[in-house]
Each structure stands twice: as structure tokens, then as C-alpha cells.
N, C-alpha and C positions, 0 to 999 in steps of 0.2 A: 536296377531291376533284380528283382531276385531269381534265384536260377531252382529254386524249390518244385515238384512236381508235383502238386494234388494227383494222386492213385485213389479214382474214385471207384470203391466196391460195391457201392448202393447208391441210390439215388429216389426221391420222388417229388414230384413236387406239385404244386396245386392252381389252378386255375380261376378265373374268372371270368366275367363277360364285361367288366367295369372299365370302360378306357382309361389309360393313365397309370395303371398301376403296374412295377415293373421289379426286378431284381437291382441289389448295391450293383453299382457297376465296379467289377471288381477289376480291371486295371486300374484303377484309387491305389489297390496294393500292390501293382507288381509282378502280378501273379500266373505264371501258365500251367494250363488245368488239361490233364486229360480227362476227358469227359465222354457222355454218351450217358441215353436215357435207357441203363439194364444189361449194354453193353458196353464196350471199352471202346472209343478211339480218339485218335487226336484233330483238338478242336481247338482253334484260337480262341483266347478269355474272351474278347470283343465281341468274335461270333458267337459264343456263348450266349452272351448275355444278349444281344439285340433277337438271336432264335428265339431266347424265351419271353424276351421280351413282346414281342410278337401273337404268342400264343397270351399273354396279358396273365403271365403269372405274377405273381405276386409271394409267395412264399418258395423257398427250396432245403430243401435240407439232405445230406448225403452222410457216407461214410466213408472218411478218409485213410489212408496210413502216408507219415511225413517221416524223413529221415530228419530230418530237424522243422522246426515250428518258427515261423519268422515273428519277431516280438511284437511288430505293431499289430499284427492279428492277435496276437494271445494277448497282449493289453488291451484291444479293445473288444477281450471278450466274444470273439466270434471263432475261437477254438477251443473244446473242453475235450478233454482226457476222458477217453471209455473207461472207466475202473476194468481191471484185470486183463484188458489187449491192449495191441500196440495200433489202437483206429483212435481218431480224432473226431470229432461229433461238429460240422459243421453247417451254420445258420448263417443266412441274407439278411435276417433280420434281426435286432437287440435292441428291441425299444426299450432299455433299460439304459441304453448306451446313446447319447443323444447328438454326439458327435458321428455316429454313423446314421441314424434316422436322419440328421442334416442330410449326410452325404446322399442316403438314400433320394432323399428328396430332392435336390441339386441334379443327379445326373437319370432321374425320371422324370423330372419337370412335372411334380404332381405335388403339390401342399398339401393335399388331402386324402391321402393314403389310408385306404381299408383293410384292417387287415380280421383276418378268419380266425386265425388262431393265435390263441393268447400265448404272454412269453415264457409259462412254466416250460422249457423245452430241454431235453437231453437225450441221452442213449435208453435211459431206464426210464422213461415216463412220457405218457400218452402227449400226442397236441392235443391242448385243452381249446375245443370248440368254443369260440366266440359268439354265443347266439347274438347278443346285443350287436355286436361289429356285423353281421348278417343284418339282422334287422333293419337298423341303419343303410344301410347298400341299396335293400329292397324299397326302403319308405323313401329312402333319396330320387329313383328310378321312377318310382311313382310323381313326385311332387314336378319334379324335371318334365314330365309328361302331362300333368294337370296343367302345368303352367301354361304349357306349350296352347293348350286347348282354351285358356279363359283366353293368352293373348288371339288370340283365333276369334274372337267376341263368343266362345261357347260359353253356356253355363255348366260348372263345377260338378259333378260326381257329388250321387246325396247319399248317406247310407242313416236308413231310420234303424235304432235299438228299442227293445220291448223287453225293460225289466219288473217281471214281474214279481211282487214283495220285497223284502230286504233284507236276502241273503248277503253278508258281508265281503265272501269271497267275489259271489259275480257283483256286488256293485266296485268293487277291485276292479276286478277285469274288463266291466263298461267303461269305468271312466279310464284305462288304459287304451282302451281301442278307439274311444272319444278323442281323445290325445292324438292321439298313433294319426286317426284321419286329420286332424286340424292340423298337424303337420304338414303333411301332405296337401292344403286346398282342398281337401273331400269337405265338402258342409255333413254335420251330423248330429241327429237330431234325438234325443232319450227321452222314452214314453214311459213314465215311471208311471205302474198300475198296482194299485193296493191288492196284499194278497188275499182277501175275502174274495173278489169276484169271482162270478163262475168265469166257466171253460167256455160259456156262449159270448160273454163279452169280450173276452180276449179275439175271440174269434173274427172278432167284429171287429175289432180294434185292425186286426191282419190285414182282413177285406178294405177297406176303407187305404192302407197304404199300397195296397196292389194295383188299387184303380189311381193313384198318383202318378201319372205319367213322370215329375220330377223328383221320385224317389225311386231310386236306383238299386239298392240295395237292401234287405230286410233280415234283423238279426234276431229271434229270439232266443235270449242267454238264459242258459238251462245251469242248475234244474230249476222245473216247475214244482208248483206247491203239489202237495199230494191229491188234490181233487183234481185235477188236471191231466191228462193225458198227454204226453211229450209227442208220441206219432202221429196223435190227430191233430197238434196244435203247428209243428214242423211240417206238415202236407197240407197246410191251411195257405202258407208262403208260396206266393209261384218260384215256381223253378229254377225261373230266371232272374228271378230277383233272390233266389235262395243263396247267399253268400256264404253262410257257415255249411250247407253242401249235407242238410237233415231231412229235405223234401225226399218221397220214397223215389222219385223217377230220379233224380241226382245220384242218389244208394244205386236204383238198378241201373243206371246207365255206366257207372265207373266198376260195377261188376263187371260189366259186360266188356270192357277198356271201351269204352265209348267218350266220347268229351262231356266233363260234366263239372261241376263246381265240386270239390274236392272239401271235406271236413278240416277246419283250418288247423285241427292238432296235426294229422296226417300229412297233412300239405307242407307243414312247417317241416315234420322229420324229413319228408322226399325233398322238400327245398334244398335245406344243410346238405342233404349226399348230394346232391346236384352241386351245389356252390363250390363246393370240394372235390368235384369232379372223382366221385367215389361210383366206378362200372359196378353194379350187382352182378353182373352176367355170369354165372352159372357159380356166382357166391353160394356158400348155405346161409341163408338168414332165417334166424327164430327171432321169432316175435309171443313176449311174455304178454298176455293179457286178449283180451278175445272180444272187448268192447264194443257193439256196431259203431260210437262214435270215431274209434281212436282204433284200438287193435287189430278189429277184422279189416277196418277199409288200408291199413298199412299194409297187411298180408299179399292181400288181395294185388296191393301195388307193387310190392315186391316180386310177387310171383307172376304178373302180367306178362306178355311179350310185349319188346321193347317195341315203343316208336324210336322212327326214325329220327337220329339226330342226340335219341334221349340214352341216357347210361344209365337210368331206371329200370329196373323188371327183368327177368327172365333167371328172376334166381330160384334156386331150392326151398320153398319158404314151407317152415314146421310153426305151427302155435299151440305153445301152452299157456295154460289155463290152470286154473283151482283144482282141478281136479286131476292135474298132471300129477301121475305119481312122483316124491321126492328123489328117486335115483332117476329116474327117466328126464324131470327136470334137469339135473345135474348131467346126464350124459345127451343130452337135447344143447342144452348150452355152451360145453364145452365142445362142441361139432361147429360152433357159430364163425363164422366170418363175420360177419356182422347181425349185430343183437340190440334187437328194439326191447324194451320194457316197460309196460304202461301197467302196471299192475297197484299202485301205491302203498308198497308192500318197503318199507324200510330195511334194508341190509339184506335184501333177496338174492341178489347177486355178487356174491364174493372175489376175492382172488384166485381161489382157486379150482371154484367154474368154468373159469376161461381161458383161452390159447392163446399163447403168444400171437401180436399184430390185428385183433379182433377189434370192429370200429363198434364202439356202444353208443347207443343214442338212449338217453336215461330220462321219458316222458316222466315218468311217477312223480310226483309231488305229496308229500307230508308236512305237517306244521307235528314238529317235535319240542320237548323241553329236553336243553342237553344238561351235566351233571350237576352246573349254577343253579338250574331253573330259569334259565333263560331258552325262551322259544327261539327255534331255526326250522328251515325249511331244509328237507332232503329228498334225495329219489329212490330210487329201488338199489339203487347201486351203491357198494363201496366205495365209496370213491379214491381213497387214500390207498386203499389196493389193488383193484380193478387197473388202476392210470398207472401201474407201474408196469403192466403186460400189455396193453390195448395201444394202439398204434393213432386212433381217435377217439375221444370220449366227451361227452357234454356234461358242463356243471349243472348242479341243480343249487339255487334259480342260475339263471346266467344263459340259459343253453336253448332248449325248444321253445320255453315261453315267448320270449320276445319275437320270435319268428312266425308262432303262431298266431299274434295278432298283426303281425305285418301281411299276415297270407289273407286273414277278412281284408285291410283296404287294398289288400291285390285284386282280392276277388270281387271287389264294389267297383274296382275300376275298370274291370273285366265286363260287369254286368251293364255299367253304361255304354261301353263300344258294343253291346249286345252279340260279344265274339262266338257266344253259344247258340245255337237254333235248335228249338223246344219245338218249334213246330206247333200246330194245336192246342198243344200241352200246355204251353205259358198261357193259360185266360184264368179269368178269378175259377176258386173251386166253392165256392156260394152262391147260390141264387141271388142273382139283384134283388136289392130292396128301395 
């Protein structure tokens, strides 16, 4: 055994609620660890590992200083060298390295290990937020639980879509979330409606799945054609059946932090800080953009008081907008703890906006052509600079999309356990015909 000390000067490490998933067990190496989460004392590796294991972490990463570096660790890659100190940068996990993903797997007794954050990892550069590996977790949880209900002789969770004309991106995104539920057991069902109709037929189309007692869920994926009204076609939805979370009594009640179905872009950023077990409490978070779909109702969640249980809300929340003067932007941003950005503003936020350790959740999407002419998708953010200060950051694509269509069939599977009570509220909002 080796007689080496890990002197750990940092430490953090990230949680879940997924059974199974666990830290390398690191007596594999040999190794006794002084340990402590922020402070110092001495822990045996074993109990190390079985405490955190316990809490069903799944990721750890700290900052070491080693009088010497024992080889099998430095050959299998799970010691890097700080450039210009004398601290070592160590990970639990190196899916690059598949002789410890074995081992990983071996002494957690899990073959299916989820993990949050991708393996870009060192001392100079952000964990790169896994949307996908999120997503996955949440549409698993899901399907694990539909199951549970057909074997039960229920019927299946329905979620009907209303796309109306043939915008390219949302018929993208329907037949994503079409997917996303057939994964899961959701049946679901796409009401493709030509874009000439009026705003009366649509209307109609809404009524008619409201009174389906076996349709559970109701999505119309915006935008609408320009003859159309988005507010009055989104409060045509009842409430309870309102998944995407556009009905106005859903708006006013998550004003109010009341229980309400949550807009699934927003739902997806509070998911990832949730899943990442990221406390807001008494963080500054700015949030770039002021959209009622997307920026206001993130604000709004940010700066809520926490429920109980939840590490969500109670932070400092500032929103800028368009008309945010450009130093004030700049010194609004670099205050940020954490920094949402929904603006789809390409290269808005640089590197040197922001503070060392700041978590960025980078909603924006663009379809650009880089200096080939070949089109790519990017977000508001740098990303190439940004992730060399930010302690987490989401890629674009890769990061909040995929989460946000996992948060509609969270939320259709929500509206068939009817976990919400509308009270009165939920009956059709048209006169029978």
C-alpha cells in the first residue's frame, strides 16, 4: 500500500437522486486520503467512499498537493499537473480511460452509469454540462414509472401536439419530443394543421382535445403564423392539461411560487442546477433576456423563496434586456454567480465578463455559417473562453435542449397523475357546441 497523503485543499462534488450511481472505489489504489467536504480531517478511503457513496454522488473532483505521485494513478490518468503550482487536479471519473470506467463499474455494481458532466475536465476549464446525459436520467425515470403503471393494467400517459404550418425548426422539435415520449411509453399523437386556417379553427381543434378525458397533455408549438394570437391560442389549453406551462393561470400561479406547470425551457435550466445540486441561496444570478417564455419565468424562479427540500430560489436575481446599457450589461454580468442567457445573441458574453467559478447556463441558440460556410449552431456565449473561468457551463446544442424536451414528457406525466389542482379552473374555456 502506498503510504502517500492526498492533502485535500478543495473539494466539491455533485449529487443525484438516481440509485446506483457511486464514486471509483478508491482502495483499487492503495490510497489514504485526508479528506473533509471544505474542511480538513482524517477519513478512512473506505469511509470515504461508502459516505459519498450514500449521498449517490456520482462525480468528485478536488485539489490536491502530493510529495510524490504514485504511477498507477498518473498512468491511468486520474492526476494532472496544475500548470504553475505545486496542486494536482483530481477526478473519479476518466471515461477516456476504460480500465477505470471498468473498475468504476465493478465496485458500484451499476453497468449503467449516468454521468452529468462531460470528460473536458481540469484545473483551467469549466465542467462541461451533459444536457443529453441529463436528459436521459429524466426520460429513464419517466419510462421506469410508465412501466410501472401499464403493468398495473393502466393506460399509458397521451400527450396530443398542434403544429401549426411548416416551420422547419418546430417540426424539429415536434418530432423530438414525439421521440422523447415514445421512449418513455407516453402515446403521442401530431395534429399537423395547414397554415391558412384561421385562429377560430385552431381553437376548435384545442376544445375538442380538452374534452378527451384520454389526452393528457396538450402542446401547441409556437410560433404561430402571424394571423394568430399566441395568448389567446395558449389560454384556449386548460391548465391542466397545459404542459409547455403558456396557459395565463400557469404564468400567474408560478408568479406567485404557487404549483404550476413550469415553461419547459425554464424547467430544463432549474432541472440541470437541481441535478447538479447547484444552492442559489443568496447567489447573484443575472439572467440575459426578459422573454415571458424563457427569461422572465427563470428570473422569477430564481429569485422565489425556496421550497422546502429544493436548493432553487432565494437568490439576488438582476435581468437584462435590449435595452440594458452596454457597461451596465458588463458590470451586471461580471457580479454573476450564476448567469442564465436567453438572448440568441452570438458572442454576447465573453471572457471577460465573467468571474472566476461563475455556473453559465447558455439557453441562446443560433444557426450560423463559420469561415467554410458550413452552418453550426451556437449560444450566446464563448464558449472557448467563458469555460476557461466558469466552474459549469452548458454547450450549445448539447446542454438545455435536450432537457427541455425531457421537462414536456415530465410534465404530461405529471398532468395524468393530475398532481396539480386548478380547481374550477381546469373546464373547457369555450362554450359547448
Amino acid at each position: 500500500m502506498h503510504s502517500t497523503m492526498l492533502c485535500i485543499r478543495s473539494i466539491r462534488y455533485h449529487t443525484n437522486k438516481i440509485h446506483g450511481l457511486g464514486l471509483i472505489d478508491l482502495v483499487h489504489y492503495g490510497l489514504p486520503i485526508n479528506l473533509t467536504t471544505y474542511t480538513l480531517c482524517k477519513l478512512p478511503l473506505l469511509q470515504m467512499n461508502r459516505q459519498l457513496h450514500s449521498l449517490h454522488c456520482n462525480y468528485l473532483q478536488c485539489t490536491i498537493k502530493l510529495k510524490t505521485v504514485p504511477l498507477e494513478l498518473k498512468n491511468k490518468g486520474l492526476l494532472r499537473q496544475n500548470p504553475g503550482k505545486n496542486f494536482i487536479f483530481f477526478a473519479t471519473r476518466n471515461t477516456h480511460d476504460q480500465s477505470a470506467l471498468t473498475s468504476i463499474k465493478s465496485h458500484t455494481g451499476s453497468e449503467n452509469l449516468k454521468y452529468f458532466i462531460k470528460p473536458e475536465l481540469s484545473l483551467s476549464k469549466a465542467a462541461v454540462i451533459d444536457g443529453k446525459a441529463i436528459a436521459q436520467v429524466i426520460k429513464d425515470e419517466i419510462k421506469t414509472e410508465v412501466s410501472s403503471l401499464v403493468a398495473d393494467g393502466k393506460r399509458a400517459p397521451h400527450l396530443s401536439v398542434l403544429l401549426v404550418g411548416n416551420n422547419p425548426a418546430s417540426i424539429i422539435y415536434v418530432r423530438n419530443k414525439a421521440l422523447a415520449a415514445q421512449y418513455t411509453g407516453i402515446s403521442c399523437d401530431i395534429l399537423r394543421i395547414p397554415e391558412n386556417v384561421s385562429e377560430g379553427e385552431v381553437l376548435k381543434e384545442i376544445e375538442a382535445l380538452n374534452r378527451l378525458p384520454e389526452v393528457d397533455g396538450i402542446l401547441v408549438q409556437l410560433p404561430l403564423p402571424p394571423n394568430m394570437s399566441e395568448r389567446t391560442v395558449c389560454d384556449a389549453v386548460l391548465p391542466g392539461k397545459d404542459v409547455d406551462g403558456f396557459n395565463v393561470l400557469n404564468v400567474g400561479r408560478f408568479c406567485v411560487n404557487q404549483e404550476a406547470f413550469i415553461p419547459a425551457t425554464p424547467s430544463g435550466v432549474l432541472e440541470i442546477l437541481k441535478r447538479l445540486n447547484i444552492n442559489t441561496l443568496g447567489k447573484n444570478a443575472v439572467v440575459c433576456g426578459r422573454s415571458k417564455n424563457v427569461g422572465l419565468p427563470i428570473a422569477l424562479h430564481l429569485h422565489a423563496s425556496q421550497n422546502k427540500g429544493s436548493t432553487i430560489g432565494d437568490a439576488t436575481t438582476t435581468i437584462c434586456h435590449r435595452n440594458t446599457p452596454p457597461d451596465q450589461l458588463r458590470h451586471f454580468i461580471k457580479s454573476a454567480d450564476i448567469l442564465v442567457t436567453a438572448t440568441g445573441i452570438p458572442g454576447l458574453v465573453t471572457a471577460d465578463m465573467v468571474k472566476d467559478g461563475v455556473v453559465v447556463i447558455d439557453v441562446g441558440i443560433t444557426r450560423i455559417l463559420d469561415k467554410n460556410g458550413k452552418a453550426r449552431l451556437v449560444g450566446d456565449v464563448d464558449f472557448a473562453g467563458v469555460s476557461k473561468k466558469a466552474s459549469y457551463i452548458t454547450p450549445v446544442p448539447g446542454g438545455v435542449g435536450p432537457v427541455t424536451v425531457a421537462m414536456v414528457i415530465k410534465n404530461t406525466l405529471a398532468a395524468y397523475k393530475n398532481e396539480l389542482d386548478y380547481g374550477p379552473w381546469n373546464k373547457s374555456v369555450l362554450p359547448s357546441r
